[in-house]
Biopython code that builds the backbone (N, CA, C, O; Angstrom):
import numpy as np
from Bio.PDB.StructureBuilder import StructureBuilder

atoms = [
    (1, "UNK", "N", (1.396, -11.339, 9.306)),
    (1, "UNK", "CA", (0.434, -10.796, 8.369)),
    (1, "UNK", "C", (-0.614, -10.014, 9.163)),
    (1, "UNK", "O", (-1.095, -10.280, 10.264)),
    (2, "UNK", "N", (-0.835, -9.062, 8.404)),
    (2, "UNK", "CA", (-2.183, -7.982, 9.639)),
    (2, "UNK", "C", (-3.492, -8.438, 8.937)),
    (2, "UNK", "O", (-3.678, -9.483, 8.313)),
    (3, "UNK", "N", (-4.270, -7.521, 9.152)),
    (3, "UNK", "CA", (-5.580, -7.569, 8.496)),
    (3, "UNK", "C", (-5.936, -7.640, 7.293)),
    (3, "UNK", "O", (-6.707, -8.441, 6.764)),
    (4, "UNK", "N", (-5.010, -6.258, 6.585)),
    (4, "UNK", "CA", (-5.642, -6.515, 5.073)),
    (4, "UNK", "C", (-4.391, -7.714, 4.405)),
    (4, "UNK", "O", (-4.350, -7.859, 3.183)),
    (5, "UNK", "N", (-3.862, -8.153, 4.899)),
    (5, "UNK", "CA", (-3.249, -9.551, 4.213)),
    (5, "UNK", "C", (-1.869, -9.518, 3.409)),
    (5, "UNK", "O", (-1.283, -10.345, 2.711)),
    (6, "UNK", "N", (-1.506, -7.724, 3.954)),
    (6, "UNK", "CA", (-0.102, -7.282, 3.858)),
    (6, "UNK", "C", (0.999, -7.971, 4.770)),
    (6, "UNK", "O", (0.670, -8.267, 5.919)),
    (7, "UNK", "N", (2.123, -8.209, 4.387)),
    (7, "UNK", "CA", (3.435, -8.716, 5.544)),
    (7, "UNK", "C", (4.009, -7.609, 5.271)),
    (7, "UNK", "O", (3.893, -6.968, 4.227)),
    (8, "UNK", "N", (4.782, -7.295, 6.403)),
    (8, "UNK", "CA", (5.663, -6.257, 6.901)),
    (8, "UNK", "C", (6.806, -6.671, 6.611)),
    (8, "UNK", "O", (7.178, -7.730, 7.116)),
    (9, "UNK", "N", (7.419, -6.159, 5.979)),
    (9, "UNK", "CA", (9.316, -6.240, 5.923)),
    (9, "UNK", "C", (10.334, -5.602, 5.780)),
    (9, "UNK", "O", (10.237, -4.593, 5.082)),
    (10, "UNK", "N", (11.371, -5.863, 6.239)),
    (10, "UNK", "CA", (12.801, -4.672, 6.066)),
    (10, "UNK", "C", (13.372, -4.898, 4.687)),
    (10, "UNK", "O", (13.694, -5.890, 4.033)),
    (11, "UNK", "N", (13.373, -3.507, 4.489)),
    (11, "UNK", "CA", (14.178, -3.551, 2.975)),
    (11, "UNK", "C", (15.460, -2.905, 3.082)),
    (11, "UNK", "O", (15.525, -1.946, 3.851)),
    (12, "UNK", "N", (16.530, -3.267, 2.427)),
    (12, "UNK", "CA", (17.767, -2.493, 2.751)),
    (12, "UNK", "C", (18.195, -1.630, 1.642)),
    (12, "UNK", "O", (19.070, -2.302, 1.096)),
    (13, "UNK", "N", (18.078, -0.503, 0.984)),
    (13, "UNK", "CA", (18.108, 0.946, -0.147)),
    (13, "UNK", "C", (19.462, 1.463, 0.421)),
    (13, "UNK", "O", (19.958, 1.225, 1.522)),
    (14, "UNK", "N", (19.916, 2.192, -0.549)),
    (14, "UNK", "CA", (20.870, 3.010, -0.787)),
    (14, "UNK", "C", (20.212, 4.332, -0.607)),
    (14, "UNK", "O", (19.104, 4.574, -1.084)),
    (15, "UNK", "N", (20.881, 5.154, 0.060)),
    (15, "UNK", "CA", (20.724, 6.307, 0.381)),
    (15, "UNK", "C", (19.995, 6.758, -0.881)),
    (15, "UNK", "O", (18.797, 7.012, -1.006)),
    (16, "UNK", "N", (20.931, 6.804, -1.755)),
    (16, "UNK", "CA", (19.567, 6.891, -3.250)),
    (16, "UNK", "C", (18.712, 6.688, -3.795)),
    (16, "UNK", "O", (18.115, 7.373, -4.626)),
    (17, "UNK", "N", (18.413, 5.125, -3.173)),
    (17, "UNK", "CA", (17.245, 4.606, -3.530)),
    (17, "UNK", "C", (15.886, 5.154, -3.196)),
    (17, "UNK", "O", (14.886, 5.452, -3.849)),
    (18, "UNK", "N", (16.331, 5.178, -1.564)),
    (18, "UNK", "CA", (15.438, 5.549, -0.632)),
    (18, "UNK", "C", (14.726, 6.867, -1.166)),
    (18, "UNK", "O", (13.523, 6.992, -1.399)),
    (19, "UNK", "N", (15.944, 8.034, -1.342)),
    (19, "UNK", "CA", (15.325, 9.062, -1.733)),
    (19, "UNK", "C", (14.329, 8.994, -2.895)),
    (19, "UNK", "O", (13.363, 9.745, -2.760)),
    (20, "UNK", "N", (14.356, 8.385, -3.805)),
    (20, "UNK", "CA", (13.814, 8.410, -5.077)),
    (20, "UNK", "C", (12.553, 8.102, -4.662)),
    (20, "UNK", "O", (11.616, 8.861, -4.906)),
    (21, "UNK", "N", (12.376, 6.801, -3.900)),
    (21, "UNK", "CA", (11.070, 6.092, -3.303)),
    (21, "UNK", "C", (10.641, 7.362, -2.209)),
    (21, "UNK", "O", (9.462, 7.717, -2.233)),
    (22, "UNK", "N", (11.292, 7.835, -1.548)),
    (22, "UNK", "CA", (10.622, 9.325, -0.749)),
    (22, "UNK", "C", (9.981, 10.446, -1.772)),
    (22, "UNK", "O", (8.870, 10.923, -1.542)),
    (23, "UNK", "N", (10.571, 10.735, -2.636)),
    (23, "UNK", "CA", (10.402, 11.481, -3.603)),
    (23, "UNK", "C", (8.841, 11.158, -4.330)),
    (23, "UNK", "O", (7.781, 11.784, -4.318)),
    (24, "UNK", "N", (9.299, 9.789, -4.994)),
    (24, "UNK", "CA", (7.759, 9.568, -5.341)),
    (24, "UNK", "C", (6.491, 9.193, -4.746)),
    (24, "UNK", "O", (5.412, 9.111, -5.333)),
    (25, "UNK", "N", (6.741, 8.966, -3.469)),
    (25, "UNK", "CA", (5.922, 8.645, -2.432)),
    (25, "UNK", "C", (5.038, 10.137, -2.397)),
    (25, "UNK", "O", (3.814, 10.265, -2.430)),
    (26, "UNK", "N", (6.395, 11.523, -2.296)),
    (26, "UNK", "CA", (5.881, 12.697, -1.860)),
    (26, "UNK", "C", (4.479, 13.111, -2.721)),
    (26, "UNK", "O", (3.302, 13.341, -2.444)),
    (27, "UNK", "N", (5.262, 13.070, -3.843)),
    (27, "UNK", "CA", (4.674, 13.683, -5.701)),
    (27, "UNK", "C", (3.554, 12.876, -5.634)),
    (27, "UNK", "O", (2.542, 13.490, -5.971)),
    (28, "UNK", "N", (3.301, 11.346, -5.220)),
    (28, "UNK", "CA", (1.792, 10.613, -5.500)),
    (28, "UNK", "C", (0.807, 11.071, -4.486)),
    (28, "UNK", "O", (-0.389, 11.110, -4.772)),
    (29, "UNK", "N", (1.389, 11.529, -2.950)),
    (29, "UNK", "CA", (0.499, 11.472, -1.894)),
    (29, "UNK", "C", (0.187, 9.791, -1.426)),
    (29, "UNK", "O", (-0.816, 9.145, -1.121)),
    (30, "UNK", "N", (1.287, 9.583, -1.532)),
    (30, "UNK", "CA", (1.383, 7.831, -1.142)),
    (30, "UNK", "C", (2.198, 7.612, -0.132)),
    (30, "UNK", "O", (2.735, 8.514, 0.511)),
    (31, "UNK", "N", (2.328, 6.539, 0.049)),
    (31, "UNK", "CA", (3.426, 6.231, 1.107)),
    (31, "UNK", "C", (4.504, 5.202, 0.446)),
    (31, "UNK", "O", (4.365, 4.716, -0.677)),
    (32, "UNK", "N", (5.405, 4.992, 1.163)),
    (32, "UNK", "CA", (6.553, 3.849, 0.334)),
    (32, "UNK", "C", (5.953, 2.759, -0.309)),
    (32, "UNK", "O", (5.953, 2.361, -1.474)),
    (33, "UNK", "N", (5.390, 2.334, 0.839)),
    (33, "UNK", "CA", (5.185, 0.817, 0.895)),
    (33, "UNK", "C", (4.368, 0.776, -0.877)),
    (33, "UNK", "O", (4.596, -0.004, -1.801)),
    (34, "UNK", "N", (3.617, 1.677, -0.820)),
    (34, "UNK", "CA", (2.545, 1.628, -1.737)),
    (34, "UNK", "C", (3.503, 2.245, -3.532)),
    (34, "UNK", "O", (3.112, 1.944, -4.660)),
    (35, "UNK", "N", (4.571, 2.991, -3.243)),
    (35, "UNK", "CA", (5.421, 3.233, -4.530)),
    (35, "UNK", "C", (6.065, 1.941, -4.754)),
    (35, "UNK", "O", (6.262, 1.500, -5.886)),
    (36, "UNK", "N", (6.520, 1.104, -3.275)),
    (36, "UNK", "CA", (7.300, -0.456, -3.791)),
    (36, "UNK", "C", (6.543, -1.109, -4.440)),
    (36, "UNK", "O", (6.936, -1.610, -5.494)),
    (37, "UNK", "N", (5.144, -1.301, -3.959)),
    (37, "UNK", "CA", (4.301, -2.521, -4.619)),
    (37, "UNK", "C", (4.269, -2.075, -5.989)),
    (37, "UNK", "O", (4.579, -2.715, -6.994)),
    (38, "UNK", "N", (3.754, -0.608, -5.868)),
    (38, "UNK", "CA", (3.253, -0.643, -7.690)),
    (38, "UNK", "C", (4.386, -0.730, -8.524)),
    (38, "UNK", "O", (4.194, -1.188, -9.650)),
    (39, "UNK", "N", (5.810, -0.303, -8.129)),
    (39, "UNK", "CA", (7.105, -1.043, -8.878)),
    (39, "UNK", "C", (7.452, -2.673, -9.149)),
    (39, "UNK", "O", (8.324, -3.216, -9.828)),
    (40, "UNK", "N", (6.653, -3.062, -8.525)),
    (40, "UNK", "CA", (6.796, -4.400, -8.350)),
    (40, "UNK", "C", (5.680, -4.956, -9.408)),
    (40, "UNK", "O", (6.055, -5.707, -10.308)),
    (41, "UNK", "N", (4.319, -4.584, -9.294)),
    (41, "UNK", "CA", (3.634, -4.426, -10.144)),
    (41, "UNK", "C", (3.672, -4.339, -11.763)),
    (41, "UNK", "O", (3.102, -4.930, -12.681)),
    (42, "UNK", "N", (4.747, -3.178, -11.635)),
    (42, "UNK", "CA", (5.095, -3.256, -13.278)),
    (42, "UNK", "C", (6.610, -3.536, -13.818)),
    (42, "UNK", "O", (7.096, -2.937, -14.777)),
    (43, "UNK", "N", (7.269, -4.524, -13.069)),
    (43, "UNK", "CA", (8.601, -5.001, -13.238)),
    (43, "UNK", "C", (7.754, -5.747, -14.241)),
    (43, "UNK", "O", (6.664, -5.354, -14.655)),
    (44, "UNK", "N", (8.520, -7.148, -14.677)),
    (44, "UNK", "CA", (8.133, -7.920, -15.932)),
    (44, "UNK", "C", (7.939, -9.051, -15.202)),
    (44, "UNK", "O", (8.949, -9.174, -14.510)),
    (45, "UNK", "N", (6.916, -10.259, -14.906)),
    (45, "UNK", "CA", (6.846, -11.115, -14.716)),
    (45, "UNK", "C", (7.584, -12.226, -15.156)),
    (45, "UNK", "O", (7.504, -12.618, -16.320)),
    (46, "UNK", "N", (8.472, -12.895, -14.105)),
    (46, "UNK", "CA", (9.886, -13.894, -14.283)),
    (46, "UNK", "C", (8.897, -15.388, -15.628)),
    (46, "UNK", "O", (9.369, -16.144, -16.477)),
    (47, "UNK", "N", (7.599, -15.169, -15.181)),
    (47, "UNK", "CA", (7.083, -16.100, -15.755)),
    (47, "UNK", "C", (6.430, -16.016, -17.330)),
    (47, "UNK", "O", (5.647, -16.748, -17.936)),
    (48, "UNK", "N", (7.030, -14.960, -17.632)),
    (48, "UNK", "CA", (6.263, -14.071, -19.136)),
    (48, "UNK", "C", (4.910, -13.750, -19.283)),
    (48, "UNK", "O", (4.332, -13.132, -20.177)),
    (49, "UNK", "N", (4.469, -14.313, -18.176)),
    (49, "UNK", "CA", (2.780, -13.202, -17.938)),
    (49, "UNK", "C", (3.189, -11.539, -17.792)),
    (49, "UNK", "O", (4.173, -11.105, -17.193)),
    (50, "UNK", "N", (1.969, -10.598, -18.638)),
    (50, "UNK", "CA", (2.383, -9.186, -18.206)),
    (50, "UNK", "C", (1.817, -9.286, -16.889)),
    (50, "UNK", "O", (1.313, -10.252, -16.316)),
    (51, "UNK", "N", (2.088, -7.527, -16.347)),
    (51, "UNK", "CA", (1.955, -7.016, -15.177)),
    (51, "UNK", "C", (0.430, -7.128, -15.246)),
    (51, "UNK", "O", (-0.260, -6.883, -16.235)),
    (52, "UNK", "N", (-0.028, -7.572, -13.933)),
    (52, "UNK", "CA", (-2.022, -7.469, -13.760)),
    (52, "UNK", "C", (-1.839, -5.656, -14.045)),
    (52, "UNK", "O", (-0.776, -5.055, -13.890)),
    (53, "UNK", "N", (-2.799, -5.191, -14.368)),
    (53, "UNK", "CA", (-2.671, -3.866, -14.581)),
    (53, "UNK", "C", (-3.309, -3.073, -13.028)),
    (53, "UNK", "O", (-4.267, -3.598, -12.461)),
    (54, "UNK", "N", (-2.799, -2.063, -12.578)),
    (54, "UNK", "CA", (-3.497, -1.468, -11.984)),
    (54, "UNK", "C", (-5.078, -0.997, -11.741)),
    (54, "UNK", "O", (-5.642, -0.215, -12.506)),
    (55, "UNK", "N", (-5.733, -1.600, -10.532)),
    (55, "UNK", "CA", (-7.134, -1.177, -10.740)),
    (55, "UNK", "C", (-7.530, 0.400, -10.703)),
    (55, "UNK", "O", (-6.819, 1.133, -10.016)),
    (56, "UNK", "N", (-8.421, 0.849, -11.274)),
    (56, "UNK", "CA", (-8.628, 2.088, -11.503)),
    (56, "UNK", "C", (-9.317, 2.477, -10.076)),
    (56, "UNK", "O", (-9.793, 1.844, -9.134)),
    (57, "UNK", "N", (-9.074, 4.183, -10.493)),
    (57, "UNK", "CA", (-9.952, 4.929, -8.967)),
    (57, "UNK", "C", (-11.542, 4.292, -9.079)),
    (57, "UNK", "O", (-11.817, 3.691, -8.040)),
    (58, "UNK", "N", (-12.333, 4.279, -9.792)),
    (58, "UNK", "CA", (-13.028, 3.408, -10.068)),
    (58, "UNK", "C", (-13.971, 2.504, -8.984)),
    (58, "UNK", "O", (-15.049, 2.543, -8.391)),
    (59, "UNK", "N", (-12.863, 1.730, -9.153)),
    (59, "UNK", "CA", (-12.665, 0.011, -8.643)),
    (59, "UNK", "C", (-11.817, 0.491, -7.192)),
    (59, "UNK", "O", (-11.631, -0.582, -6.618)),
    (60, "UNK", "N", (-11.454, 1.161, -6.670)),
    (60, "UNK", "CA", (-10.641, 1.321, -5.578)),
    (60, "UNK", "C", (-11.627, 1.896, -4.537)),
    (60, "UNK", "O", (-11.696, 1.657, -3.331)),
    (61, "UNK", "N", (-12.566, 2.928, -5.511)),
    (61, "UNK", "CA", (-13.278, 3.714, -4.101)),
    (61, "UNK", "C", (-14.499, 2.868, -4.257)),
    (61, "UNK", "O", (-15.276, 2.938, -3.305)),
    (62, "UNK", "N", (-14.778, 2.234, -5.053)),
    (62, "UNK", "CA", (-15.987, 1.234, -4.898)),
    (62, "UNK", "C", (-15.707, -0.024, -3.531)),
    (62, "UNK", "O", (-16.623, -0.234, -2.735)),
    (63, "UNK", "N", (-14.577, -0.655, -3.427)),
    (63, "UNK", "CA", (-14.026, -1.176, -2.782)),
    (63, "UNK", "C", (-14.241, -0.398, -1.274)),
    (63, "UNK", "O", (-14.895, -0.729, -0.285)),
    (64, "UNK", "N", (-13.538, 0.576, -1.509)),
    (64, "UNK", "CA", (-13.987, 1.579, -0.010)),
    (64, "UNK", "C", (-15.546, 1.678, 0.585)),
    (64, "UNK", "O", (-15.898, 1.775, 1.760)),
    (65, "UNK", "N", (-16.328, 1.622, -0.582)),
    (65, "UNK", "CA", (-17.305, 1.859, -0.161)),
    (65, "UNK", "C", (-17.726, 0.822, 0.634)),
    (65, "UNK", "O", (-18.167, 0.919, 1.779)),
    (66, "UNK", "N", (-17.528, -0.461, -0.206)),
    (66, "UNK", "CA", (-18.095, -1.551, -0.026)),
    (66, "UNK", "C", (-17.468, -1.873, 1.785)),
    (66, "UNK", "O", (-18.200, -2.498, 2.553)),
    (67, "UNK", "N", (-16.235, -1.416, 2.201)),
    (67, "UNK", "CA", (-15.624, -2.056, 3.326)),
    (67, "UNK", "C", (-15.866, -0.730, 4.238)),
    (67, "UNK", "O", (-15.035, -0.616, 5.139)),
    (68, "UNK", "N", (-16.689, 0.123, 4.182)),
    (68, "UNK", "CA", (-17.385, 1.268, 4.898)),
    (68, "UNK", "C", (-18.485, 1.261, 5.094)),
    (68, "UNK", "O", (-19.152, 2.036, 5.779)),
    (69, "UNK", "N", (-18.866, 0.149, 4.356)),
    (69, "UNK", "CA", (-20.496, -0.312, 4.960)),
    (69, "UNK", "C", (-20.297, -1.472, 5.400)),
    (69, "UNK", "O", (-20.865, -1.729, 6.462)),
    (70, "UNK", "N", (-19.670, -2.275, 4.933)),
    (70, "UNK", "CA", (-19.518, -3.397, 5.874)),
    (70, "UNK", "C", (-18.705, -2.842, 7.734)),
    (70, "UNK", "O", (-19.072, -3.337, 8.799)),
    (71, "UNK", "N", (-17.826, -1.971, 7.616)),
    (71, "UNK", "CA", (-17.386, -1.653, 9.110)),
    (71, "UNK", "C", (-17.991, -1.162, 10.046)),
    (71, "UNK", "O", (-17.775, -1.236, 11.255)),
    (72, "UNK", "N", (-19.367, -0.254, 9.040)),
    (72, "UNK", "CA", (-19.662, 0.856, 9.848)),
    (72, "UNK", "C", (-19.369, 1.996, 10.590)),
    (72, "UNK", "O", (-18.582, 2.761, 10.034)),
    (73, "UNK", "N", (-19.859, 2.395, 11.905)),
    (73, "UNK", "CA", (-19.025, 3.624, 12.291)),
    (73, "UNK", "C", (-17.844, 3.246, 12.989)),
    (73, "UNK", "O", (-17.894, 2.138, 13.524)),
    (74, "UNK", "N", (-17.078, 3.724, 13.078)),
    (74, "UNK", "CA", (-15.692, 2.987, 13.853)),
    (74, "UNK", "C", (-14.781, 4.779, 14.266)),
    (74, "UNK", "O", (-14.859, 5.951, 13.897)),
    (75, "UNK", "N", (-14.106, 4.060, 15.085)),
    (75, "UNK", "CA", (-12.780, 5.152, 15.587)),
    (75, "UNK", "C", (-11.356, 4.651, 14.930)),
    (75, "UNK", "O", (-10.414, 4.159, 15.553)),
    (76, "UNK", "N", (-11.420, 4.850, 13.796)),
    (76, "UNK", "CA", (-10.153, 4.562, 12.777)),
    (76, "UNK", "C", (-8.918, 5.324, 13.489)),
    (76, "UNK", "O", (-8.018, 4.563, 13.845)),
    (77, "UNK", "N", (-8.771, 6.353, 13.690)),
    (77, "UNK", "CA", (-7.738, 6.743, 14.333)),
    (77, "UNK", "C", (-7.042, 5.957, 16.170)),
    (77, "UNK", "O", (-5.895, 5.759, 16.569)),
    (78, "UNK", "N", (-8.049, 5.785, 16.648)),
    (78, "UNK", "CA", (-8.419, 4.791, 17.781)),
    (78, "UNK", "C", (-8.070, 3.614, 17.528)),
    (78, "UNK", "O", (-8.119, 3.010, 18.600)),
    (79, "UNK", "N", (-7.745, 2.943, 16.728)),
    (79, "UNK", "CA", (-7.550, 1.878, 15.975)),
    (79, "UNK", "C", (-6.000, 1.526, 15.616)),
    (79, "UNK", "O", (-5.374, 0.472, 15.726)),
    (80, "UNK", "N", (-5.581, 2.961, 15.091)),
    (80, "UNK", "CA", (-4.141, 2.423, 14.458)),
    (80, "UNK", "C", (-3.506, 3.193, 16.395)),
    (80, "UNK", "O", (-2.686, 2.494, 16.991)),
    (81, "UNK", "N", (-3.887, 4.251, 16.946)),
    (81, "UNK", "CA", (-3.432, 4.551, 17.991)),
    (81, "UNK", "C", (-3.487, 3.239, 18.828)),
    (81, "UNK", "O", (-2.346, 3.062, 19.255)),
    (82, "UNK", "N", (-4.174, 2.408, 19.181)),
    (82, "UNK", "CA", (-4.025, 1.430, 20.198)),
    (82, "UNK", "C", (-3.064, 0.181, 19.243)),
    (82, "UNK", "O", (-2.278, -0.556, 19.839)),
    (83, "UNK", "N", (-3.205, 0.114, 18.168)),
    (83, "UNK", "CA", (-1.945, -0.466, 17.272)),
    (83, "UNK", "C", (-0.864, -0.632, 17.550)),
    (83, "UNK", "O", (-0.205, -1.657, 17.721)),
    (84, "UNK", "N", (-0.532, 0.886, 17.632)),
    (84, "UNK", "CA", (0.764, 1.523, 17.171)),
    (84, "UNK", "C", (1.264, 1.644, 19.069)),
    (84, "UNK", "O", (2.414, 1.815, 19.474)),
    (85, "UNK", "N", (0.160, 1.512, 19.831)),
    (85, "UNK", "CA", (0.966, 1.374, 21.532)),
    (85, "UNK", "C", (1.394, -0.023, 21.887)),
    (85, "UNK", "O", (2.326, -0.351, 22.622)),
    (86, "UNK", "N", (0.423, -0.900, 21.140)),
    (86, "UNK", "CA", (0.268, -2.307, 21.316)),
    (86, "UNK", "C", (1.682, -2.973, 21.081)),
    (86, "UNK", "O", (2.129, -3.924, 21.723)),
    (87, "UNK", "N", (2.354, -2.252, 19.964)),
    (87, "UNK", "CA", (3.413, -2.481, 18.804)),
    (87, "UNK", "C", (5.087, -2.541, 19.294)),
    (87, "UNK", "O", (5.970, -2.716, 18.454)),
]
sb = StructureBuilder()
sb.init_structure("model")
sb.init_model(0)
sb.init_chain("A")
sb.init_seg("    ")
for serial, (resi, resn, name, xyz) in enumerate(atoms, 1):
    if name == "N":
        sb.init_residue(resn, " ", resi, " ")
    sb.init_atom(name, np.array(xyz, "f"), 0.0, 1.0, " ", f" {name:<3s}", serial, name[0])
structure = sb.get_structure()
């Protein structure tokens, strides 16, 4: 588990799949990971609860704000670069 409290995992897609999830990844300005969750999001709950609904831009950049004052100034790029050597 990393920081924000995501796990990392291999998924195994069909050449088709994949594309579709590339595709909509492209069209949102998202990345995969983030087209899987929100599919997952609005599948049907096995337990007959609906889907929590998506939080709005709203509630998302308020959130930002809130964890941009709590970080302060930082080298974000510096960050995922020593990551991503570490890795």
């Amino acid at each position: 588990m990393n920081g924000s409290g995501m796990v990392r995992v291999n998924v195994t897609l069909s050449p088709e799949d994949l594309s579709r999830v590339d595709a909509l990844a492209a069209r949102l300005g998202t990345s995969r990971s983030a087209v899987l969750r929100e599919a997952l999001r609005r599948f049907p709950d096995p337990t007959g609860q609906p889907p929590a609904p998506a939080p709005s831009t709203e509630e998302i950049m308020a959130t930002v704000r809130r964890i941009a004052v709590k970080a302060g100034k930082w080298d974000g790029a510096g960050v995922v670069r020593a990551w991503r050597e570490k890795g």
